[in-house]
KETOR-527903 format. One record per residue: residue number from 0; x, y, z of N, C-alpha, C in turn. Coordinates in pm, 1 decimal, padded with zeros to 6 digits. Layout:
  nr      n.u      n.v      n.w     ca.u     ca.v     ca.w      c.u      c.v      c.w
 NUM        X        Y        Z        X        Y        Z        X        Y        Z
...
REM end
This chain:
  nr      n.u      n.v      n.w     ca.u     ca.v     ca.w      c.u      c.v      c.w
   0  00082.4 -00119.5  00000.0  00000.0  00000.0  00000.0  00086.9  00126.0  00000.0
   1  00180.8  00105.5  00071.1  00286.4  00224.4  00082.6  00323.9  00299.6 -00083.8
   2  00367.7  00151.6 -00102.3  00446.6  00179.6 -00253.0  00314.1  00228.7 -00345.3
   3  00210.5  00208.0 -00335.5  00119.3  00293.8 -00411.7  00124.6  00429.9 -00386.7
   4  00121.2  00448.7 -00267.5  00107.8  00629.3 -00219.0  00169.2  00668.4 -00251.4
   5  00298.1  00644.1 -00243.2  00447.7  00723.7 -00297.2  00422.7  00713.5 -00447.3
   6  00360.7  00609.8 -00516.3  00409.8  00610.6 -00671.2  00275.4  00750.8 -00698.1
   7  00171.6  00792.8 -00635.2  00108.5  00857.4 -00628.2  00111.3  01006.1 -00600.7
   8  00180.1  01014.2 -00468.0  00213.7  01164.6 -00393.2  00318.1  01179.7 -00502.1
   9  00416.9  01152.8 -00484.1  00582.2  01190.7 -00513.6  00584.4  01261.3 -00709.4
  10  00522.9  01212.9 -00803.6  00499.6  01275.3 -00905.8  00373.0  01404.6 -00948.0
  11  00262.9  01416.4 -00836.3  00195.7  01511.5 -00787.1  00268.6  01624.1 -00720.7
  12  00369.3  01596.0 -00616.6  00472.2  01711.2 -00618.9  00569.0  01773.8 -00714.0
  13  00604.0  01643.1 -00800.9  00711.4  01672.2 -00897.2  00618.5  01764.2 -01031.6
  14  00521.4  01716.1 -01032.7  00420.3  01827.4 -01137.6  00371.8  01925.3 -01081.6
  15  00346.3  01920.2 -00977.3  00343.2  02069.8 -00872.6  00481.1  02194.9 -00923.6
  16  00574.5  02091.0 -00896.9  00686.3  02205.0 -00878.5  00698.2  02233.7 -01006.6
  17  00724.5  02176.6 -01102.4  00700.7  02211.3 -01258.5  00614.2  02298.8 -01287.6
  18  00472.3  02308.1 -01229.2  00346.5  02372.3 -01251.8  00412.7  02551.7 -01215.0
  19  00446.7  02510.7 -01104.8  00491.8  02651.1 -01053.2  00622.6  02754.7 -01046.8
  20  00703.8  02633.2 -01169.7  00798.4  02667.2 -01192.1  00774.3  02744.5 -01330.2
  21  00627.5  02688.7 -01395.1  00610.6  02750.9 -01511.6  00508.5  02882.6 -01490.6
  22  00450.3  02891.1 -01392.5  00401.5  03037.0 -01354.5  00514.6  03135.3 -01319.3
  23  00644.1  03075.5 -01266.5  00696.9  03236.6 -01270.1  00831.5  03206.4 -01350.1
  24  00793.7  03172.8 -01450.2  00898.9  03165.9 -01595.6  00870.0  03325.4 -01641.7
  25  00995.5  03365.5 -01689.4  00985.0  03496.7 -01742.5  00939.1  03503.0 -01891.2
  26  00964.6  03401.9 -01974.5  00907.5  03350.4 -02068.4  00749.9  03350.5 -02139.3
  27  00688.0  03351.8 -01951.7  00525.2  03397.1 -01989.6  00479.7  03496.0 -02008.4
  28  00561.8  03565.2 -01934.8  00505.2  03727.3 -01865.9  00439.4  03805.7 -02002.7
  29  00426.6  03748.4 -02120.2  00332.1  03836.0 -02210.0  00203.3  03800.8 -02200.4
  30  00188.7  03662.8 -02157.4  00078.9  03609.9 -02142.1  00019.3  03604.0 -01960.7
  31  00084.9  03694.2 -01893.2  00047.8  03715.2 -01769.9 -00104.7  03728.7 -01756.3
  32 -00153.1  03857.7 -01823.9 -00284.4  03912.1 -01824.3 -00418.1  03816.2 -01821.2
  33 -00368.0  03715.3 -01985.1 -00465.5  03670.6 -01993.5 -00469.5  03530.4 -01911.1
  34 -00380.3  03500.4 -01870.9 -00341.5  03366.0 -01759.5 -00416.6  03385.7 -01678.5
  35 -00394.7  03514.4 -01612.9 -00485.9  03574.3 -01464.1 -00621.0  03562.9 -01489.5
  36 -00663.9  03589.6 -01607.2 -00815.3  03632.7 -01599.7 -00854.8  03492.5 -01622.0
  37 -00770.4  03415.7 -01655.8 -00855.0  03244.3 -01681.8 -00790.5  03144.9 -01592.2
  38 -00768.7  03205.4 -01474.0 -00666.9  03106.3 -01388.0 -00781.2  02986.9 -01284.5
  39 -00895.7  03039.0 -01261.8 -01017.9  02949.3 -01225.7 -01010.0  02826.6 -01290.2
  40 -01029.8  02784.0 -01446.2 -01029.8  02705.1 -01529.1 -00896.6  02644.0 -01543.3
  41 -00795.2  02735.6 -01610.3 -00661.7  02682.2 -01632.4 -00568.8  02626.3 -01546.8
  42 -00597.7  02661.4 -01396.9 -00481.1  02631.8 -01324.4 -00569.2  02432.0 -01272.9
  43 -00654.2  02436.0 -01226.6 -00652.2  02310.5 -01233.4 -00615.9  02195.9 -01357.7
  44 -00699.5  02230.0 -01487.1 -00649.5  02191.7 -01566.5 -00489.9  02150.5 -01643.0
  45 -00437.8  02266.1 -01649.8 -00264.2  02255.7 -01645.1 -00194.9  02189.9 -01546.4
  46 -00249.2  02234.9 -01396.7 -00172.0  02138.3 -01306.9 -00201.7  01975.7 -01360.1
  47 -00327.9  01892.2 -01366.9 -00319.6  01808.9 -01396.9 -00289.6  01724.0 -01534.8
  48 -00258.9  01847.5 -01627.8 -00177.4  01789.4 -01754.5 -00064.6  01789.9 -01752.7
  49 -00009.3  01850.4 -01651.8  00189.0  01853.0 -01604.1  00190.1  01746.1 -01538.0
  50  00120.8  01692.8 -01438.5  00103.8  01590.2 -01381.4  00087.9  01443.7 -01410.5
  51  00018.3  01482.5 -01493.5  00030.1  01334.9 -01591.5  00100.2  01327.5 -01708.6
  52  00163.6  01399.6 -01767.4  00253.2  01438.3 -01806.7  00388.2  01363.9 -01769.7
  53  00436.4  01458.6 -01684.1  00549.8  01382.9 -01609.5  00550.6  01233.1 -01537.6
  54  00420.8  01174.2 -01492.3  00407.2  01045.3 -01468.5  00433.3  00960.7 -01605.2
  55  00324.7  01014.9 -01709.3  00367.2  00902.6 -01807.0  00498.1  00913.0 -01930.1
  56  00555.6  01051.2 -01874.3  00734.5  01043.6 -01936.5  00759.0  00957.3 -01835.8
  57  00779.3  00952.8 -01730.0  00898.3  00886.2 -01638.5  00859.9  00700.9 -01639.2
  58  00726.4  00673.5 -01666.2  00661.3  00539.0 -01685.1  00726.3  00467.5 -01816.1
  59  00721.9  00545.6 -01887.5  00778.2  00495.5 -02032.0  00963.4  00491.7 -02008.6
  60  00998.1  00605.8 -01945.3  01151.7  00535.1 -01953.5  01171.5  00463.6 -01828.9
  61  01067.4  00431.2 -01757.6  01141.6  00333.2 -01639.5  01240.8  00223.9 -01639.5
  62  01196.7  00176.4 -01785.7  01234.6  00056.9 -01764.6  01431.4  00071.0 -01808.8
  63  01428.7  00165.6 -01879.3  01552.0  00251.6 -01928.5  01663.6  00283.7 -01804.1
  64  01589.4  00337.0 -01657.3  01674.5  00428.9 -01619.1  01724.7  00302.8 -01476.9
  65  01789.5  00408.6 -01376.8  01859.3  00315.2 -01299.2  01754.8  00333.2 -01177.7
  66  01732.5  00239.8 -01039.6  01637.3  00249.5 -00934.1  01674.2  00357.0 -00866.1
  67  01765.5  00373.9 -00862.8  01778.8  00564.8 -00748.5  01700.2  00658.2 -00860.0
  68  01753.7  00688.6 -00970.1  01649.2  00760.5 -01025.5  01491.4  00739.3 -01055.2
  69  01438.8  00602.1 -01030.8  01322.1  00612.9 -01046.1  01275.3  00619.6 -00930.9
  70  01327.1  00575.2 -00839.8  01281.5  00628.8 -00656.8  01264.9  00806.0 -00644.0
  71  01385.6  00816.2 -00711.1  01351.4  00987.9 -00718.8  01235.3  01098.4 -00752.8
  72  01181.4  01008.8 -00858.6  01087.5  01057.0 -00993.5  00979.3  01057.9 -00976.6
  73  00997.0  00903.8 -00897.7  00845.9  00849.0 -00907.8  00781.2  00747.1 -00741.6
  74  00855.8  00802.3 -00651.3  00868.5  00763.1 -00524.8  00881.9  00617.8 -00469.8
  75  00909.5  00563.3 -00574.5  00918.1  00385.1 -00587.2  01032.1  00345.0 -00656.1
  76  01089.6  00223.9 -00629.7  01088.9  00183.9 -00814.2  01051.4  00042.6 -00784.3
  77  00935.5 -00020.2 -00692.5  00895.1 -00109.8 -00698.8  00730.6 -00091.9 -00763.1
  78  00659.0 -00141.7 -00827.9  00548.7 -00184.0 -00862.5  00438.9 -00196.8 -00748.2
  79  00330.1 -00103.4 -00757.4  00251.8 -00098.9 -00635.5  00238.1 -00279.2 -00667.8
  80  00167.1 -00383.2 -00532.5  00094.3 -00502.1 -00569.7 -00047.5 -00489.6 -00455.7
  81 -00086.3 -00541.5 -00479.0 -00214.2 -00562.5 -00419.6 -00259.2 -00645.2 -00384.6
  82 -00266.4 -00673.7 -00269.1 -00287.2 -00853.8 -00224.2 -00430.4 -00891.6 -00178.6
  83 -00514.0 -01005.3 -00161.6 -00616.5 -01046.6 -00101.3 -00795.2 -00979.0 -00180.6
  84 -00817.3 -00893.3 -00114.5 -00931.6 -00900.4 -00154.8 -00953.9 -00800.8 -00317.5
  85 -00868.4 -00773.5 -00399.9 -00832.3 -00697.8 -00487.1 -00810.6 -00793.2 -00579.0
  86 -00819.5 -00931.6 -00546.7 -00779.8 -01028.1 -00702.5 -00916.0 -01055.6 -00768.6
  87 -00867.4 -01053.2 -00859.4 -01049.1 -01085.8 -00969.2 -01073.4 -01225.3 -00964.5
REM end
């Protein structure tokens, strides 16, 4: 159960910090104005397309990279399992 939470929390922060690393990019600041006036709609939305985003980059090279880096990434590098009353 553990290893689920972490494979869960730990890339929700990592798209967090991305999320908010891309609000104060200087890069936007032309598009400040209209960001603000649609930030109700957009900011949930964007947070959860950075979010899954970065889960399913780091899913696809898992199998590529080494276990400290996917512990890093993705708060595991074991495979959630699920035992007992969860089998079909």
């Amino acid at each position: 159960m553990l290893t689920s939470i972490l494979r869960t929390v730990v890339p929700a922060l990592w798209g967090s910090l991305i999320g908010w690393l891309l609000s104060v990019a200087p890069v936007l600041e032309p598009l400040r104005e209209l960001l603000l006036s649609q930030a109700d709609v957009l900011v949930p939305i964007l947070g959860a397309v950075i979010i899954a985003a970065w889960y399913a980059l780091w899913r696809w090279l898992e199998p590529l990279l080494p276990a400290w880096l996917v512990r890093a990434v993705l708060g595991s590098a074991k495979t959630p399992a699920y035992e007992g009353k969860h089998e079909a």
